[in-house]
LUMKOL-216449 format. One line per field, with one value per atom (N, C-alpha, C): residue in one letter; atom name; x, y negated, z. Coordinates in steps of 0.05 Angstrom, whole numbers. Example, Ala and Ser with C-alpha at 12.3 -4.5 7.8 and 13.67 -1.06 7.14 Angstrom:
REM residues 2
r <- A,A,A,S,S,S;
a <- N,CA,C,N,CA,C;
u <- 264,246,264,257,273,258;
v <- 114,90,66,45,21,-1;
w <- 156,156,156,142,143,157;
***
This chain:
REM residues 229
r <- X,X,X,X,X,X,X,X,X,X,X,X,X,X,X,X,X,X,X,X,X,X,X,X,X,X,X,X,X,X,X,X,X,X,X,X,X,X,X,X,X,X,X,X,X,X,X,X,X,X,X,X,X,X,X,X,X,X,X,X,X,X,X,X,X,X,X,X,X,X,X,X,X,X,X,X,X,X,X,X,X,X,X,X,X,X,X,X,X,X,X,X,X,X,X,X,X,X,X,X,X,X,X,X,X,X,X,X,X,X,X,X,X,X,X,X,X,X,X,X,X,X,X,X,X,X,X,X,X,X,X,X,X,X,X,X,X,X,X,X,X,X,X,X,X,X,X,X,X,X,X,X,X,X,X,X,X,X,X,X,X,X,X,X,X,X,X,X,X,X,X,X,X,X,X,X,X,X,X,X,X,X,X,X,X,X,X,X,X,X,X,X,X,X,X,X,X,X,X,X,X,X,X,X,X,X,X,X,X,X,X,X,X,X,X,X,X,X,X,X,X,X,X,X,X,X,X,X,X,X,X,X,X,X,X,X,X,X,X,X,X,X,X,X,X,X,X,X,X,X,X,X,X,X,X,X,X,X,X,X,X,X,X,X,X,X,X,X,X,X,X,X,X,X,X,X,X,X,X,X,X,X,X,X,X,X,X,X,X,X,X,X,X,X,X,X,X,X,X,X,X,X,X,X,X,X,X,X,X,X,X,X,X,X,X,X,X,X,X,X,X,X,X,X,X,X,X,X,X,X,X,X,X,X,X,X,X,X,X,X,X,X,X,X,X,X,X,X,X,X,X,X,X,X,X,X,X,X,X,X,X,X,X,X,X,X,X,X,X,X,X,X,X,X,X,X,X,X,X,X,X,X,X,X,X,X,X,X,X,X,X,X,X,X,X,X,X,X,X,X,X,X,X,X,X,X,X,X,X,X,X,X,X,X,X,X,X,X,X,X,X,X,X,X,X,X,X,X,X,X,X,X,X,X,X,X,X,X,X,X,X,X,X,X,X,X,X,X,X,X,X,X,X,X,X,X,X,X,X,X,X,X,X,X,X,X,X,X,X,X,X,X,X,X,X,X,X,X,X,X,X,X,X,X,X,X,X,X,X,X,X,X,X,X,X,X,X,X,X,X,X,X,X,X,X,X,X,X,X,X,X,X,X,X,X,X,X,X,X,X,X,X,X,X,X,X,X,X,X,X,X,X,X,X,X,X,X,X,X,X,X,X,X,X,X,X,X,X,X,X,X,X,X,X,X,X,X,X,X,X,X,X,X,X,X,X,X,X,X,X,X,X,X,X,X,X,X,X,X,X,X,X,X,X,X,X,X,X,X,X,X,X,X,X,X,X,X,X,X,X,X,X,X,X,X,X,X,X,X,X,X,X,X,X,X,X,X,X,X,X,X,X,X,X,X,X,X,X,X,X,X,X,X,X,X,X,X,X,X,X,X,X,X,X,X,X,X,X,X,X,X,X,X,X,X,X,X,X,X,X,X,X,X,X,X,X,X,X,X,X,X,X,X,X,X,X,X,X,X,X,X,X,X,X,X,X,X;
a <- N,CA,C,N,CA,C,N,CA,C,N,CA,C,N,CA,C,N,CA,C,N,CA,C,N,CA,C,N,CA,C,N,CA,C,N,CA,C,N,CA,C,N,CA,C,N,CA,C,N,CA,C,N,CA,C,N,CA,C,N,CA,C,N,CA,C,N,CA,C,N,CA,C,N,CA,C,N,CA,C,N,CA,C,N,CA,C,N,CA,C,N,CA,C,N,CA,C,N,CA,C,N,CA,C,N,CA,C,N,CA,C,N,CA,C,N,CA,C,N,CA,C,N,CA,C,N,CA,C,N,CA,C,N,CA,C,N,CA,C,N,CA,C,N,CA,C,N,CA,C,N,CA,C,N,CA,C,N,CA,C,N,CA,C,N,CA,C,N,CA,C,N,CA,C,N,CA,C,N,CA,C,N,CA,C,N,CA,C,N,CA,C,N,CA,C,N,CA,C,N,CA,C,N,CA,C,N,CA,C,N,CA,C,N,CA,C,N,CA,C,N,CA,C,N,CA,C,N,CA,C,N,CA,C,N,CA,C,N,CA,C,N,CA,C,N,CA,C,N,CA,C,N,CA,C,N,CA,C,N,CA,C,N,CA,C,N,CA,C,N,CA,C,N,CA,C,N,CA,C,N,CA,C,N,CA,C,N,CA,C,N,CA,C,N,CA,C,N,CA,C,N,CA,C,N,CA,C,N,CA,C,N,CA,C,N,CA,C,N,CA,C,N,CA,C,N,CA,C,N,CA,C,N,CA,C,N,CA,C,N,CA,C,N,CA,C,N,CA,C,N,CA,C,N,CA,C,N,CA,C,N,CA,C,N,CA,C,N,CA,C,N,CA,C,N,CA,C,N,CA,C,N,CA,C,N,CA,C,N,CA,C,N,CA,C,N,CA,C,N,CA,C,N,CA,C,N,CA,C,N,CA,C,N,CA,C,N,CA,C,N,CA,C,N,CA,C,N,CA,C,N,CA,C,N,CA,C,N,CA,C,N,CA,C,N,CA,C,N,CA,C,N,CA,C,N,CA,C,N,CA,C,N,CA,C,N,CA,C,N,CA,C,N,CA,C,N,CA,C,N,CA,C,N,CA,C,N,CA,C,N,CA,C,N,CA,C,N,CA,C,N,CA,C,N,CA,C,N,CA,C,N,CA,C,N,CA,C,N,CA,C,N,CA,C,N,CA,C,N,CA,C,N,CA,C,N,CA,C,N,CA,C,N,CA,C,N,CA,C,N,CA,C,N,CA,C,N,CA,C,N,CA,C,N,CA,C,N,CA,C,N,CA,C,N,CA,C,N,CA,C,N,CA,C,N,CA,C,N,CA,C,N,CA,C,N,CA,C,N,CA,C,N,CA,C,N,CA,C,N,CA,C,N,CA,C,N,CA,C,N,CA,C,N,CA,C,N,CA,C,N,CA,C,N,CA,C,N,CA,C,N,CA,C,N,CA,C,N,CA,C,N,CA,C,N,CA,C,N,CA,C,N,CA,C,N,CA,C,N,CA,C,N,CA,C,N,CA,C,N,CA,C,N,CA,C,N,CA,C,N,CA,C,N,CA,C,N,CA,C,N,CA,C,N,CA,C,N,CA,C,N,CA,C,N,CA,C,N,CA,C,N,CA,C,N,CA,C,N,CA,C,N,CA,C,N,CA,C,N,CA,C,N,CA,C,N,CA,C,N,CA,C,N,CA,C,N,CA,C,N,CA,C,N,CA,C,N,CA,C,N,CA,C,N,CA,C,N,CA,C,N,CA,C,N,CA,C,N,CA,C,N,CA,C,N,CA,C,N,CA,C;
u <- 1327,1329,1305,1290,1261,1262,1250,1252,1223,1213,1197,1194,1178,1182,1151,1144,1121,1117,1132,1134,1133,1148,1147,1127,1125,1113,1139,1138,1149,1154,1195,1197,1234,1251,1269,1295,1308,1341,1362,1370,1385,1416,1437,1459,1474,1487,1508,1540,1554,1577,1596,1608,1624,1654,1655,1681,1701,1704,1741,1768,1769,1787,1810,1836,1856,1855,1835,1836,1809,1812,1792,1793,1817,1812,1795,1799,1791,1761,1751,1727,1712,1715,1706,1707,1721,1726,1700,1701,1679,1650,1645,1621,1608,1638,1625,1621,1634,1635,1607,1598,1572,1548,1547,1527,1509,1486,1467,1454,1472,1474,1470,1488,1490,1473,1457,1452,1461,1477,1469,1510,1522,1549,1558,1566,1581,1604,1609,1633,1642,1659,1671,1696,1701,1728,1744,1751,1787,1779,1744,1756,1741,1728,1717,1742,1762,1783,1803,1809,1816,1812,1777,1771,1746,1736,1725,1696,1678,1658,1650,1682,1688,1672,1682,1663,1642,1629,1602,1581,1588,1580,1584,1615,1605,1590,1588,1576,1541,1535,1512,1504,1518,1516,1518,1532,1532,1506,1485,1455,1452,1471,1469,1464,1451,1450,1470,1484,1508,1503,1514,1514,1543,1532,1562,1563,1579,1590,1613,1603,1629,1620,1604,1600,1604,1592,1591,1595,1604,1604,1614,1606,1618,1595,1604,1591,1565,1543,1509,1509,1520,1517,1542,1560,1584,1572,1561,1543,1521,1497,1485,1490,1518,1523,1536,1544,1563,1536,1514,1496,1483,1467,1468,1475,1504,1522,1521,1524,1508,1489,1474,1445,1442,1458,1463,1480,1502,1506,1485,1465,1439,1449,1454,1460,1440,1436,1420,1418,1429,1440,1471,1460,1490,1486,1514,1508,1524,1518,1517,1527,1543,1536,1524,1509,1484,1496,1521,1539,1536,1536,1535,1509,1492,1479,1451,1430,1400,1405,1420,1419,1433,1454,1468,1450,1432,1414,1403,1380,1359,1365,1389,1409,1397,1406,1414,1395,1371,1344,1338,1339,1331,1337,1369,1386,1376,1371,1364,1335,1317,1297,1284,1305,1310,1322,1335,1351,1338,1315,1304,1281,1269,1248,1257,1286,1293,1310,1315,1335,1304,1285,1263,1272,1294,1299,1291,1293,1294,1304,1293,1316,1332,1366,1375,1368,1373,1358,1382,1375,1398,1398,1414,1418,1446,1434,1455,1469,1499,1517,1510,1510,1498,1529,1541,1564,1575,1603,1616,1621,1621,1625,1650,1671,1697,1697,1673,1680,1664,1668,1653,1631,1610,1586,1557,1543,1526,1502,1478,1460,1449,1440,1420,1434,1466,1478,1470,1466,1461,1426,1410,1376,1384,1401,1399,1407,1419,1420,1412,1397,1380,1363,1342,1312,1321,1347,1353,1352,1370,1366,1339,1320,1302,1276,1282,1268,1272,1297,1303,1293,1294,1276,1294,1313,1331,1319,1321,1303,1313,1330,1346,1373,1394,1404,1423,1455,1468,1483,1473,1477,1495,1503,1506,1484,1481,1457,1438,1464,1457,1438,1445,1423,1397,1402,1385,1352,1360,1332,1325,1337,1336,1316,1335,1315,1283,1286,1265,1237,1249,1231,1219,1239,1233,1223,1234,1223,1202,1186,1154,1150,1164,1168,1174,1175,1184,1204,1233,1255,1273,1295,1314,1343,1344,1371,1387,1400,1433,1453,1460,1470,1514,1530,1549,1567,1585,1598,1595,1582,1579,1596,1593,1615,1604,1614,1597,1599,1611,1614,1624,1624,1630,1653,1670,1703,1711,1714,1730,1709,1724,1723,1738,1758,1786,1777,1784,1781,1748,1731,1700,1701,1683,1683,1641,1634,1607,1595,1606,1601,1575,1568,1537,1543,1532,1523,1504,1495,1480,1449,1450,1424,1413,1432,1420,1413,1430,1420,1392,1384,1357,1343,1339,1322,1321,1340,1350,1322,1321,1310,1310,1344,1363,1346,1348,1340,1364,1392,1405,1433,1449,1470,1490,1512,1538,1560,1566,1595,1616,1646,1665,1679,1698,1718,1709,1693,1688,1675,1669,1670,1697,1702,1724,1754,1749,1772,1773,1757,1743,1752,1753,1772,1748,1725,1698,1684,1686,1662,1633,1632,1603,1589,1609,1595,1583,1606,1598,1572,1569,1540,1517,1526,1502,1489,1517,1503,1482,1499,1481,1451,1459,1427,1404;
v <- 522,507,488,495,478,463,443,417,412,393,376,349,336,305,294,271,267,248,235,212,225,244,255,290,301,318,345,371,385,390,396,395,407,419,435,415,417,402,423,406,423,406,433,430,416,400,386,390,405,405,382,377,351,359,361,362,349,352,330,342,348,364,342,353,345,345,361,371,371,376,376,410,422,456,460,461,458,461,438,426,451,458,470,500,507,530,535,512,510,506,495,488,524,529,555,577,576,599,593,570,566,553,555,543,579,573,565,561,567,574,544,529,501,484,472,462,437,410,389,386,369,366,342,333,309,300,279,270,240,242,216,204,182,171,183,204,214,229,247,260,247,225,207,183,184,164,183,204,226,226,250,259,236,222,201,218,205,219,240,256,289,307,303,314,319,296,285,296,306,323,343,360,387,398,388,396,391,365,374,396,401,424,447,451,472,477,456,453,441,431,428,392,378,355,340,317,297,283,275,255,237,215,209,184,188,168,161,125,110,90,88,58,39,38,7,-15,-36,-60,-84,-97,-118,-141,-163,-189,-173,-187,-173,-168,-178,-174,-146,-140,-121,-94,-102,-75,-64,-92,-82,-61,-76,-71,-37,-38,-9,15,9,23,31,7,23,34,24,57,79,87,108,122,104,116,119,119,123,147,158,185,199,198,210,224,214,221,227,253,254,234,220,205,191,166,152,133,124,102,74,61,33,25,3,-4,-28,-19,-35,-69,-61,-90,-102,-103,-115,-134,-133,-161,-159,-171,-168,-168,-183,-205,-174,-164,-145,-128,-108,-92,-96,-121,-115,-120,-131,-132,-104,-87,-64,-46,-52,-37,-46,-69,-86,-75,-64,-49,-30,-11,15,17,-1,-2,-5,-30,-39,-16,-7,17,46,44,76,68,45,44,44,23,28,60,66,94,117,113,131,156,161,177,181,197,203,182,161,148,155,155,163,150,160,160,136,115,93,107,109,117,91,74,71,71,71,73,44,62,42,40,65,61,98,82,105,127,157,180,171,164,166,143,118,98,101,93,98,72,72,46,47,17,22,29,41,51,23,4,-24,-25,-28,-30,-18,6,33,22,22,16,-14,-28,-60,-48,-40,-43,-23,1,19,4,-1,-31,-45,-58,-68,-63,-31,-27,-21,-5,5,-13,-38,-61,-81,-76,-81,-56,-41,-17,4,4,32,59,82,111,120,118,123,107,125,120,147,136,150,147,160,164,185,185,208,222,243,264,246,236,225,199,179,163,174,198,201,214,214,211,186,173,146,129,127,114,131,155,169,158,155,146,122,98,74,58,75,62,80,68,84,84,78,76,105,123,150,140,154,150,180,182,199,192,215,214,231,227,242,246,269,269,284,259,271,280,285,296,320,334,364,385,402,417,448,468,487,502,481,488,460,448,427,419,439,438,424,431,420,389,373,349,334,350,318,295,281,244,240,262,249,248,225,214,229,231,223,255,279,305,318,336,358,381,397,429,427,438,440,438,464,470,428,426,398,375,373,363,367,387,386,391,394,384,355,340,317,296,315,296,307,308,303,314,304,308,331,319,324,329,349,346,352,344,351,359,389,394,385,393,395,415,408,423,452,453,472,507,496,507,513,486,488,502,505,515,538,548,583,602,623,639,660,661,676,653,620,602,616,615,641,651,673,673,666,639,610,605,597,581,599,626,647,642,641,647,620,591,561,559,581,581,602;
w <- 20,46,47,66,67,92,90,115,108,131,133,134,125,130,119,145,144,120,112,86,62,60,30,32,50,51,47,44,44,18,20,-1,1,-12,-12,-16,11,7,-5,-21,-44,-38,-57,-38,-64,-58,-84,-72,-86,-83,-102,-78,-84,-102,-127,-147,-138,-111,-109,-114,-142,-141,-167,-168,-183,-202,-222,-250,-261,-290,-303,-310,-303,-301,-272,-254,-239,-228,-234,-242,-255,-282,-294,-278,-269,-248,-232,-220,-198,-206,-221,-239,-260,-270,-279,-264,-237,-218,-204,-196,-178,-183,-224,-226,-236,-231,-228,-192,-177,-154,-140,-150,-150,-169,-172,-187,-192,-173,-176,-167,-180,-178,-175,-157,-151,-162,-181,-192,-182,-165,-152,-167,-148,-169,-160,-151,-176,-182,-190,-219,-244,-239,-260,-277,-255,-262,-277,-277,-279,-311,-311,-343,-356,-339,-359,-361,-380,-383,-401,-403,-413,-396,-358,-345,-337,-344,-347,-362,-391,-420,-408,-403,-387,-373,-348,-339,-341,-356,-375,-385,-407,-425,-411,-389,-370,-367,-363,-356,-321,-310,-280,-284,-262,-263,-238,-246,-239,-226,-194,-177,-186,-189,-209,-173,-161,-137,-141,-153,-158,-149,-132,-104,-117,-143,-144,-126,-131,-114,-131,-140,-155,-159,-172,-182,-197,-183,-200,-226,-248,-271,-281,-265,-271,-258,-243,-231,-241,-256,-265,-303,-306,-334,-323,-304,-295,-294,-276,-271,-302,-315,-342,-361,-358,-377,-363,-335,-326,-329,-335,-340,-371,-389,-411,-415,-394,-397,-380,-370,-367,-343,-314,-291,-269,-247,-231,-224,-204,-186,-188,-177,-181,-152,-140,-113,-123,-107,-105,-77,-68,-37,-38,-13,-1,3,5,20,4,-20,-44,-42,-33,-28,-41,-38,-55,-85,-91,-118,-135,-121,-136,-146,-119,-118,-132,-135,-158,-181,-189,-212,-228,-217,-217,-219,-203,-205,-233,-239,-269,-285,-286,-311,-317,-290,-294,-312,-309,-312,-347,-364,-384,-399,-382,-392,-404,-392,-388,-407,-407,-426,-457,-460,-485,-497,-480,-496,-487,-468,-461,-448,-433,-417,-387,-367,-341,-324,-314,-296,-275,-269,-253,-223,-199,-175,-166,-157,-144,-112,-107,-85,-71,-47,-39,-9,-15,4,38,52,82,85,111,118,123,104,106,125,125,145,159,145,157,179,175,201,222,241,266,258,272,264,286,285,310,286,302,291,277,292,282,253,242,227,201,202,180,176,196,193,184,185,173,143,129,103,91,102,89,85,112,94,71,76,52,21,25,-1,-12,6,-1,-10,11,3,-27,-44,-68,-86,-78,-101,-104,-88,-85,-76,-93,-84,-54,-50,-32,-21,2,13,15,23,42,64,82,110,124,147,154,177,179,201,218,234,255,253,232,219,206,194,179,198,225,246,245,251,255,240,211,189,188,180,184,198,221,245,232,227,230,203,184,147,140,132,136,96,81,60,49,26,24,6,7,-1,12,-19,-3,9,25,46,42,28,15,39,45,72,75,66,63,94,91,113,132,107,117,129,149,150,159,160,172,197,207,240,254,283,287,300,290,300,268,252,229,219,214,213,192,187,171,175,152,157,162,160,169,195,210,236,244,228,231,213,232,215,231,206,217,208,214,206,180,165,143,159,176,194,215,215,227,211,179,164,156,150,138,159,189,208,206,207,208,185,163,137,110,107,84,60,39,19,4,5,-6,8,17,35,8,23,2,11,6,15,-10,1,-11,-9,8,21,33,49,59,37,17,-9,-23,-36,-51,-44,-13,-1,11,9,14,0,1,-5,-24,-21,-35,-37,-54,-62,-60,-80,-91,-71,-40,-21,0,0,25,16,-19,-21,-25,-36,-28,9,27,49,63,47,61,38,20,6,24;
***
Protein backbone atom coordinates (compact mmCIF):
# COMPACT_ATOMS: atom_id res chain seq x y z
CA UNK A 1 0.00 0.00 0.00
CA UNK A 2 1.88 3.10 -1.26
CA UNK A 3 0.86 6.81 -0.45
CA UNK A 4 2.47 9.97 -0.88
CA UNK A 5 3.47 12.66 1.30
CA UNK A 6 5.39 15.73 0.71
CA UNK A 7 7.17 15.70 4.35
CA UNK A 8 8.40 12.36 4.47
CA UNK A 9 8.59 11.48 0.85
CA UNK A 10 7.16 8.17 -0.43
CA UNK A 11 6.94 5.51 1.54
CA UNK A 12 4.49 2.18 2.32
CA UNK A 13 1.41 2.32 4.92
CA UNK A 14 1.44 -0.81 6.56
CA UNK A 15 -1.48 -2.53 8.14
CA UNK A 16 -1.46 -3.36 12.08
CA UNK A 17 -4.07 -5.49 13.22
CA UNK A 18 -5.51 -4.69 16.39
CA UNK A 19 -5.50 -8.10 18.96
CA UNK A 20 -8.77 -7.21 20.83
CA UNK A 21 -9.51 -10.33 21.57
CA UNK A 22 -10.50 -12.36 25.06
CA UNK A 23 -7.59 -14.72 25.17
CA UNK A 24 -4.25 -15.45 25.04
CA UNK A 25 -5.45 -18.59 22.70
CA UNK A 26 -6.79 -16.44 20.59
CA UNK A 27 -4.19 -14.03 20.14
CA UNK A 28 -1.89 -16.56 19.22
CA UNK A 29 -4.49 -17.79 16.57
CA UNK A 30 -4.40 -14.67 14.83
CA UNK A 31 -0.76 -13.77 15.04
CA UNK A 32 0.10 -17.35 13.68
CA UNK A 33 -2.55 -17.38 10.99
CA UNK A 34 -1.47 -13.71 9.54
CA UNK A 35 1.92 -13.27 10.29
CA UNK A 36 4.04 -12.82 7.96
CA UNK A 37 1.22 -11.17 6.12
CA UNK A 38 0.88 -8.84 9.01
CA UNK A 39 3.72 -7.69 10.26
CA UNK A 40 3.07 -5.25 13.05
CA UNK A 41 0.37 -6.24 16.03
CA UNK A 42 -1.46 -4.16 18.26
CA UNK A 43 -1.72 -5.10 22.00
CA UNK A 44 -4.23 -2.94 23.99
CA UNK A 45 -5.49 -3.08 27.49
CA UNK A 46 -7.60 -6.07 27.69
CA UNK A 47 -5.22 -8.21 26.27
CA UNK A 48 -2.16 -6.67 28.03
CA UNK A 49 -4.23 -6.67 31.37
CA UNK A 50 -5.19 -10.03 30.44
CA UNK A 51 -1.53 -12.01 29.55
CA UNK A 52 0.95 -9.42 30.77
CA UNK A 53 4.14 -9.27 28.88
CA UNK A 54 3.70 -13.22 27.89
CA UNK A 55 2.19 -11.63 24.79
CA UNK A 56 4.60 -9.33 24.23
CA UNK A 57 7.70 -12.27 23.99
CA UNK A 58 5.33 -14.08 21.61
CA UNK A 59 4.72 -12.39 19.40
CA UNK A 60 8.37 -11.27 19.32
CA UNK A 61 9.66 -14.52 18.80
CA UNK A 62 7.01 -14.98 16.26
CA UNK A 63 9.43 -12.26 14.54
CA UNK A 64 6.43 -9.53 14.08
CA UNK A 65 6.89 -6.07 15.75
CA UNK A 66 4.28 -4.66 18.81
CA UNK A 67 2.15 -1.57 19.00
CA UNK A 68 1.72 -1.88 22.64
CA UNK A 69 -1.55 0.95 23.21
CA UNK A 70 -1.98 1.54 26.80
CA UNK A 71 -2.49 5.51 26.58
CA UNK A 72 -0.53 6.34 29.11
CA UNK A 73 -1.74 9.24 31.11
CA UNK A 74 -0.54 9.81 34.48
CA UNK A 75 1.74 12.13 36.92
CA UNK A 76 5.24 12.84 34.58
CA UNK A 77 7.39 10.68 36.48
CA UNK A 78 4.68 7.37 36.37
CA UNK A 79 4.55 7.81 32.74
CA UNK A 80 7.89 8.35 32.24
CA UNK A 81 8.79 5.21 34.45
CA UNK A 82 5.68 3.23 32.40
CA UNK A 83 7.14 4.27 28.97
CA UNK A 84 10.59 2.87 29.86
CA UNK A 85 9.65 -0.49 30.90
CA UNK A 86 8.14 -0.53 27.51
CA UNK A 87 10.87 0.20 25.87
CA UNK A 88 12.63 -2.46 27.73
CA UNK A 89 10.30 -5.17 26.38
CA UNK A 90 11.58 -3.71 23.02
CA UNK A 91 8.16 -2.41 21.43
CA UNK A 92 7.40 -0.98 17.80
CA UNK A 93 5.36 1.56 19.01
CA UNK A 94 3.64 2.47 22.13
CA UNK A 95 0.94 5.71 22.79
CA UNK A 96 0.65 8.17 25.30
CA UNK A 97 -2.16 10.96 25.57
CA UNK A 98 -1.33 14.22 24.42
CA UNK A 99 -3.78 15.51 27.36
CA UNK A 100 -1.33 14.66 29.63
CA UNK A 101 0.37 17.95 29.41
CA UNK A 102 4.21 19.16 28.18
CA UNK A 103 5.84 18.22 31.45
CA UNK A 104 4.37 14.58 31.06
CA UNK A 105 5.49 14.41 27.28
CA UNK A 106 8.97 15.29 27.57
CA UNK A 107 9.06 13.25 30.78
CA UNK A 108 8.69 10.64 28.62
CA UNK A 109 10.69 11.56 25.53
CA UNK A 110 13.57 11.74 28.37
CA UNK A 111 12.83 8.05 29.49
CA UNK A 112 12.76 6.79 26.25
CA UNK A 113 15.86 8.35 25.48
CA UNK A 114 18.03 7.33 28.80
CA UNK A 115 16.55 4.24 28.09
CA UNK A 116 17.84 3.30 24.66
CA UNK A 117 21.34 4.59 25.20
CA UNK A 118 21.76 2.49 28.30
CA UNK A 119 20.28 -1.06 27.32
CA UNK A 120 21.51 0.22 23.29
CA UNK A 121 18.48 -0.93 21.61
CA UNK A 122 15.94 0.45 18.81
CA UNK A 123 13.90 3.14 20.29
CA UNK A 124 10.19 2.54 20.33
CA UNK A 125 8.18 5.24 18.19
CA UNK A 126 6.01 7.58 20.94
CA UNK A 127 3.18 7.96 19.23
CA UNK A 128 0.47 10.05 20.79
CA UNK A 129 -3.26 9.85 21.37
CA UNK A 130 -5.06 13.58 20.15
CA UNK A 131 -8.74 12.50 20.42
CA UNK A 132 -10.46 9.47 20.54
CA UNK A 133 -12.50 7.76 17.21
CA UNK A 134 -15.46 7.01 19.31
CA UNK A 135 -16.00 11.01 20.29
CA UNK A 136 -17.22 13.47 18.05
CA UNK A 137 -14.47 16.65 18.19
CA UNK A 138 -13.74 20.11 16.34
CA UNK A 139 -10.86 20.03 14.00
CA UNK A 140 -8.73 23.23 15.82
CA UNK A 141 -8.93 20.66 18.83
CA UNK A 142 -7.01 17.49 17.23
CA UNK A 143 -4.28 20.28 15.27
CA UNK A 144 -4.06 21.90 19.05
CA UNK A 145 -2.53 18.85 20.62
CA UNK A 146 -0.90 17.19 17.67
CA UNK A 147 1.61 20.55 17.54
CA UNK A 148 1.75 19.74 20.90
CA UNK A 149 2.88 16.52 21.02
CA UNK A 150 5.06 16.79 18.16
CA UNK A 151 6.49 19.95 19.50
CA UNK A 152 7.72 17.88 22.82
CA UNK A 153 9.54 15.31 20.58
CA UNK A 154 6.74 12.84 19.90
CA UNK A 155 7.32 10.73 16.38
CA UNK A 156 3.95 10.83 15.87
CA UNK A 157 0.32 10.95 16.51
CA UNK A 158 -3.15 9.34 16.46
CA UNK A 159 -5.87 10.59 14.63
CA UNK A 160 -8.61 9.64 12.82
CA UNK A 161 -8.72 10.08 8.45
CA UNK A 162 -10.36 13.01 8.58
CA UNK A 163 -7.61 14.87 10.68
CA UNK A 164 -5.04 13.25 9.27
CA UNK A 165 -5.48 15.96 5.95
CA UNK A 166 -5.59 18.39 8.15
CA UNK A 167 -2.43 18.08 10.27
CA UNK A 168 -0.72 17.15 7.11
CA UNK A 169 -1.45 20.42 5.58
CA UNK A 170 -0.69 22.44 8.55
CA UNK A 171 2.58 20.76 10.64
CA UNK A 172 5.36 21.13 8.27
CA UNK A 173 7.48 18.98 10.67
CA UNK A 174 7.75 15.04 9.34
CA UNK A 175 6.05 12.77 11.80
CA UNK A 176 3.75 9.73 11.67
CA UNK A 177 -0.09 9.34 11.48
CA UNK A 178 -1.43 6.11 12.89
CA UNK A 179 -4.82 5.97 11.62
CA UNK A 180 -7.39 3.92 13.83
CA UNK A 181 -10.99 3.40 13.08
CA UNK A 182 -10.81 1.57 10.10
CA UNK A 183 -13.47 -0.12 8.40
CA UNK A 184 -13.91 -1.61 4.93
CA UNK A 185 -16.83 -0.06 3.78
CA UNK A 186 -18.75 3.04 5.28
CA UNK A 187 -21.91 1.43 6.52
CA UNK A 188 -20.32 -0.53 9.53
CA UNK A 189 -19.21 1.66 12.25
CA UNK A 190 -19.89 0.13 15.98
CA UNK A 191 -18.86 2.44 18.77
CA UNK A 192 -16.37 4.40 16.18
CA UNK A 193 -17.86 7.88 15.40
CA UNK A 194 -14.99 9.05 13.20
CA UNK A 195 -14.61 5.92 10.52
CA UNK A 196 -12.65 5.52 6.85
CA UNK A 197 -12.10 3.03 4.21
CA UNK A 198 -8.45 1.81 4.13
CA UNK A 199 -8.32 3.44 0.42
CA UNK A 200 -8.96 6.98 2.13
CA UNK A 201 -6.59 6.41 4.82
CA UNK A 202 -3.56 6.23 2.90
CA UNK A 203 -4.66 9.07 0.45
CA UNK A 204 -5.35 10.80 3.56
CA UNK A 205 -1.38 10.37 4.90
CA UNK A 206 -1.51 7.46 7.27
CA UNK A 207 1.52 5.97 7.99
CA UNK A 208 -0.07 3.28 9.75
CA UNK A 209 -3.93 2.25 9.72
CA UNK A 210 -5.32 -0.34 12.11
CA UNK A 211 -8.04 -2.73 11.81
CA UNK A 212 -9.67 -5.03 14.25
CA UNK A 213 -12.83 -6.29 13.89
CA UNK A 214 -13.30 -6.25 10.47
CA UNK A 215 -10.49 -8.99 10.35
CA UNK A 216 -10.93 -10.72 13.41
CA UNK A 217 -14.48 -11.30 12.59
CA UNK A 218 -14.29 -12.62 9.06
CA UNK A 219 -14.98 -15.75 8.31
CA UNK A 220 -11.48 -16.27 5.70
CA UNK A 221 -8.87 -13.64 7.98
CA UNK A 222 -5.92 -14.52 5.71
CA UNK A 223 -8.17 -13.47 2.75
CA UNK A 224 -9.55 -10.02 3.99
CA UNK A 225 -5.75 -9.08 4.53
CA UNK A 226 -4.46 -10.74 1.36
CA UNK A 227 -7.12 -8.60 -0.40
CA UNK A 228 -6.31 -4.75 1.79
CA UNK A 229 -2.58 -5.82 0.93
Amino acid sequence: MKRANGQTGKRATQLILALDVDSFSKAKYFVNKLYPKIKIFKVGIQLFTLCGPKIVEFIHKKGAGIFLDLKFFDIPNAVACAVRSAAHLRVKMLTLHISGGEKMLKAAVGSVKKQVHRLKIKPPLLIGVTVLTSKETKEGEVLKLARLGINCGLDGVVCSVKEAVLLRRHIKKGFFIVTPGIRLNKISQDDQKRTATPGEAIKAGADFIVLGRPILEAKDPLRVVKELI
